[in-house]
C-alpha positions in Angstrom: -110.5 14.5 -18.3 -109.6 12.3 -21.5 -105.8 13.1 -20.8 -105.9 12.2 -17.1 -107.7 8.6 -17.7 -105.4 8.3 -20.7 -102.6 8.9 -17.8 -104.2 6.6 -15.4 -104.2 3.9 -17.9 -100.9 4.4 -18.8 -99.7 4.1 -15.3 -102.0 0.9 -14.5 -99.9 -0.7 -17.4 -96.3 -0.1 -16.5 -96.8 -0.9 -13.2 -98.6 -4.1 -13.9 -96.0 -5.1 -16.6 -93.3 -4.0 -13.4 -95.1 -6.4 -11.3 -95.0 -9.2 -13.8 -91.6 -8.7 -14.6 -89.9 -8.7 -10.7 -92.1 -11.7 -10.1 -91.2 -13.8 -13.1 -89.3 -16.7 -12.3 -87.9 -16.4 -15.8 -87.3 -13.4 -17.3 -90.4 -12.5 -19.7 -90.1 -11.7 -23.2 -91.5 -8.8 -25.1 -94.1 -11.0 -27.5 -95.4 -12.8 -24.2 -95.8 -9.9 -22.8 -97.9 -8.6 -24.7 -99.9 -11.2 -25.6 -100.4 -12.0 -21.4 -101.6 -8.7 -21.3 -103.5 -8.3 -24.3 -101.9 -5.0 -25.7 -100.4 -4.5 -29.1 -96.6 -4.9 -29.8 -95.9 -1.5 -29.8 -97.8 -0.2 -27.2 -95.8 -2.8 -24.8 -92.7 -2.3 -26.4 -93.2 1.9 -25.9 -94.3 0.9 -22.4 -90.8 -1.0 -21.2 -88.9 1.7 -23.2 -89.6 3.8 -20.6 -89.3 2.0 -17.3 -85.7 1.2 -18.9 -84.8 4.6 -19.3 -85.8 5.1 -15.7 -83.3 2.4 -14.9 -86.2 0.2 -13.0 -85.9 -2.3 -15.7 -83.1 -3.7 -18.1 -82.8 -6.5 -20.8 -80.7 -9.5 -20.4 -78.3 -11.1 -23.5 -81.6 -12.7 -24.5 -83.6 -9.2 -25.4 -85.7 -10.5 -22.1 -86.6 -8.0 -19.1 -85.1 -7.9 -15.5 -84.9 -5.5 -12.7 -82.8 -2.5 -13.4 -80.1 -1.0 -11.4 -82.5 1.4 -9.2 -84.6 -1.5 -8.1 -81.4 -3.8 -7.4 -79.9 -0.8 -5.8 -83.0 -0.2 -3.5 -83.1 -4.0 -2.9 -79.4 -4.1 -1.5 -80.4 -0.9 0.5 -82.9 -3.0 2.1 -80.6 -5.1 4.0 -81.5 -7.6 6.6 -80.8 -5.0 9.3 -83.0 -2.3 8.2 -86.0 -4.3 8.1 -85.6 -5.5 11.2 -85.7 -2.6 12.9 -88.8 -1.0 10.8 -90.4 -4.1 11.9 -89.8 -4.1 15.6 -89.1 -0.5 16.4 -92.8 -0.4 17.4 -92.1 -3.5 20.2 -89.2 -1.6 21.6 -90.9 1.4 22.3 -94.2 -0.4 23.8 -91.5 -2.2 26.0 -90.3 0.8 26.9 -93.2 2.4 27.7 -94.5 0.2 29.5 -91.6 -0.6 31.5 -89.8 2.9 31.8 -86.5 1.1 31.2 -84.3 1.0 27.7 -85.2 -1.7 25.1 -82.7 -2.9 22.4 -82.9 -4.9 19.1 -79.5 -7.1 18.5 -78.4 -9.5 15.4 -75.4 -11.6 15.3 -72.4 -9.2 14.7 -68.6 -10.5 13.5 -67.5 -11.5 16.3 -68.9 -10.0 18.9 -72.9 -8.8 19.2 -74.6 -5.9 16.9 -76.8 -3.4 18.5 -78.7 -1.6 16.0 -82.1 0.0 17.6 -82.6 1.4 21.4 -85.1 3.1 22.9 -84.7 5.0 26.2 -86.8 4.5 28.9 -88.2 7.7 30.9 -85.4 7.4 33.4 -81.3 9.0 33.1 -79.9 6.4 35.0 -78.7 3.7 33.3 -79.5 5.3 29.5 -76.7 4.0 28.0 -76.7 4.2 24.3 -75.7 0.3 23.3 -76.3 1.1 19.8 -72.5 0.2 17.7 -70.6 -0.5 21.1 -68.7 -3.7 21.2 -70.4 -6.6 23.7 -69.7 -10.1 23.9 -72.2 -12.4 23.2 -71.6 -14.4 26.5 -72.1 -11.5 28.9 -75.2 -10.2 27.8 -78.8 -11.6 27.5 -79.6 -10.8 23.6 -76.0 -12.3 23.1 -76.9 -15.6 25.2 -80.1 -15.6 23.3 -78.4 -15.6 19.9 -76.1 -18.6 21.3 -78.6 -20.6 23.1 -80.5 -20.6 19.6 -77.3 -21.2 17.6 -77.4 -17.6 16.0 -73.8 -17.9 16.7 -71.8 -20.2 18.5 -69.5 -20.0 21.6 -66.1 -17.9 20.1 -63.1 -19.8 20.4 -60.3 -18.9 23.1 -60.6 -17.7 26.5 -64.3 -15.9 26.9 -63.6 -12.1 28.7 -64.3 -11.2 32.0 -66.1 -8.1 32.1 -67.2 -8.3 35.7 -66.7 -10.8 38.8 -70.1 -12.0 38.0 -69.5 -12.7 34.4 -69.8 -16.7 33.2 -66.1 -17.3 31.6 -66.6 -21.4 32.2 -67.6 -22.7 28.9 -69.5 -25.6 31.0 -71.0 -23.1 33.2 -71.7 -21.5 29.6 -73.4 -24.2 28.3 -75.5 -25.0 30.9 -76.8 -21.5 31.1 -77.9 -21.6 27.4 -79.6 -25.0 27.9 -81.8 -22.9 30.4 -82.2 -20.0 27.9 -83.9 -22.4 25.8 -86.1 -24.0 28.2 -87.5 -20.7 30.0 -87.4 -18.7 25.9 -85.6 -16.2 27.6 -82.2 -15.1 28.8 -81.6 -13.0 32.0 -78.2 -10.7 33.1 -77.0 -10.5 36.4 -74.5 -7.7 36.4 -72.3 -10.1 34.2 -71.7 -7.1 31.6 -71.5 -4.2 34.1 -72.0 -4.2 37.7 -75.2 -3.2 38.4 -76.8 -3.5 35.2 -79.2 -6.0 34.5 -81.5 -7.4 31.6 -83.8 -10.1 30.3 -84.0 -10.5 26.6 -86.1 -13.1 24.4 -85.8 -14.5 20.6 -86.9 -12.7 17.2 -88.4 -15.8 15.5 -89.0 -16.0 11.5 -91.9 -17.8 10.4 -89.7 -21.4 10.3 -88.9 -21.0 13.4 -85.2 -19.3 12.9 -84.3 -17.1 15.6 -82.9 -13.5 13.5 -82.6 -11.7 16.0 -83.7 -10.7 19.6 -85.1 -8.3 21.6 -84.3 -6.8 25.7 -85.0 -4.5 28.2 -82.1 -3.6 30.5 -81.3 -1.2 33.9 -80.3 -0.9 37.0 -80.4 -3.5 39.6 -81.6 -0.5 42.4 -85.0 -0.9 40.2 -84.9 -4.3 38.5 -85.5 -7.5 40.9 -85.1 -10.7 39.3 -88.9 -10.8 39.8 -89.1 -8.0 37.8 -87.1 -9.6 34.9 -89.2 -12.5 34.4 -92.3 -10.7 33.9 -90.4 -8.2 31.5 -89.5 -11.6 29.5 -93.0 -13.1 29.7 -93.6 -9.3 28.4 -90.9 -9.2 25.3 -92.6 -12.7 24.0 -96.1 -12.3 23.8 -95.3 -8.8 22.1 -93.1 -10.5 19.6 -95.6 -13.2 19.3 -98.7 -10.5 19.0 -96.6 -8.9 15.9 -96.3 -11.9 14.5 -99.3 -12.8 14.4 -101.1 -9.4 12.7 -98.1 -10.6 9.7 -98.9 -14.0 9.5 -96.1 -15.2 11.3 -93.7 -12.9 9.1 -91.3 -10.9 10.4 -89.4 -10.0 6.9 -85.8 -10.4 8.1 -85.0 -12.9 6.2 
């Protein structure tokens, strides 16, 4: 039982000292270390050994501790992507549940949008995995989203025509984000493919940055416009609700 606390403690230690270390805004030195923590030179000093022969922590020029190479690699893992879907995986699969159609998750791409989560809906028609295809941001509703919230802006050149219903007048364009940002959401008309359809609304960081954004898309033999406009009142207050249980946080940034 004496070995186990003595474990325990040993554990409680490192991990505080971790802590301290990655939240430094300098990095510490092994005398204040010890003395913020009230432990003996040696005991710290055995105590840092080994986190830096784990590779979680290293010393810079100055004998002073940083994050190691596991935690930076972990860190780079971590990417802006990633998160964003463990955070809103759970919205598109309410959304699709409740709706029976397939919800996507989209970021600003090079060039053209990035799809990076889907969820199918309970139907075949019209499940269509989005996730890595190539879609312009002007002919579909995440991508007018990302533009009406100047994500991205409008590429240069001639803007594709993907169907006879797709916007390719930079003035029609413009006037078609300006109501994206007054409604907080953006709706397709068969503008990417002909009968497909889709309303999708904002990803919002807690200053108000728009990361991201959010839609639910299918056939227009089941989707009215009606129908569209409730699903966008839908993808907002669902956003909103998760933001809200984190404080406004969505970790994206």
């Amino acid at each position: 039982m004496a070995e186990l606390h003595s474990g325990t403690q040993a554990i409680d230690r490192a991990s505080s000292l971790l802590i301290h270390i990655l939240e430094s805004e300098t990095p510490p030195l092994l005398t204040e270390l010890a003395r913020i923590y009230g432990l003996p030179k040696s005991t710290t000093s055995r105590i840092l050994s080994a986190l830096e022969r784990q590779g979680l922590l290293l010393r810079d020029r100055n004998g002073a501790y940083i994050a190691g190479s596991v935690l930076t690699q972990f860190a780079r893992g971590q990417n802006h992507d990633s998160i964003l879907v463990a955070r809103m995986h759970s919205i598109l699969e309410v959304l699709a549940n409740r709706t029976g159609e397939t919800a996507n998750l989209a970021v600003a791409g090079n060039g053209d949008l990035k799809l990076i989560d889907q969820v199918d809906g309970q139907y075949l028609l019209s499940a269509t995995n989005w996730v890595g295809k190539s879609v312009p941001y002007h002919a579909s509703a995440l991508g007018k989203v990302l533009l009406a919230y100047a994500v991205v802006t409008i590429p240069a050149g001639r803007l594709e025509k993907r169907t006879s219903k797709t916007i390719t007048s930079r003035t029609k364009l413009l006037e078609e984000l300006e109501t994206v940002r007054k409604k907080g959401y953006a709706l397709l008309i068969d503008e990417l493919e002909e009968g497909l359809v889709a309303v999708a609304a904002p990803i919002r960081e807690h200053d108000g940055r728009v990361v991201g954004a959010i839609s639910v898309s299918g056939p227009s033999t089941r989707l009215t416009q009606k129908d569209l406009i409730k699903i966008g009142d839908m993808i907002i207050d669902e956003i909103a609700t998760l933001q809200a249980n984190n404080d406004g946080k969505i970790g994206a940034a």
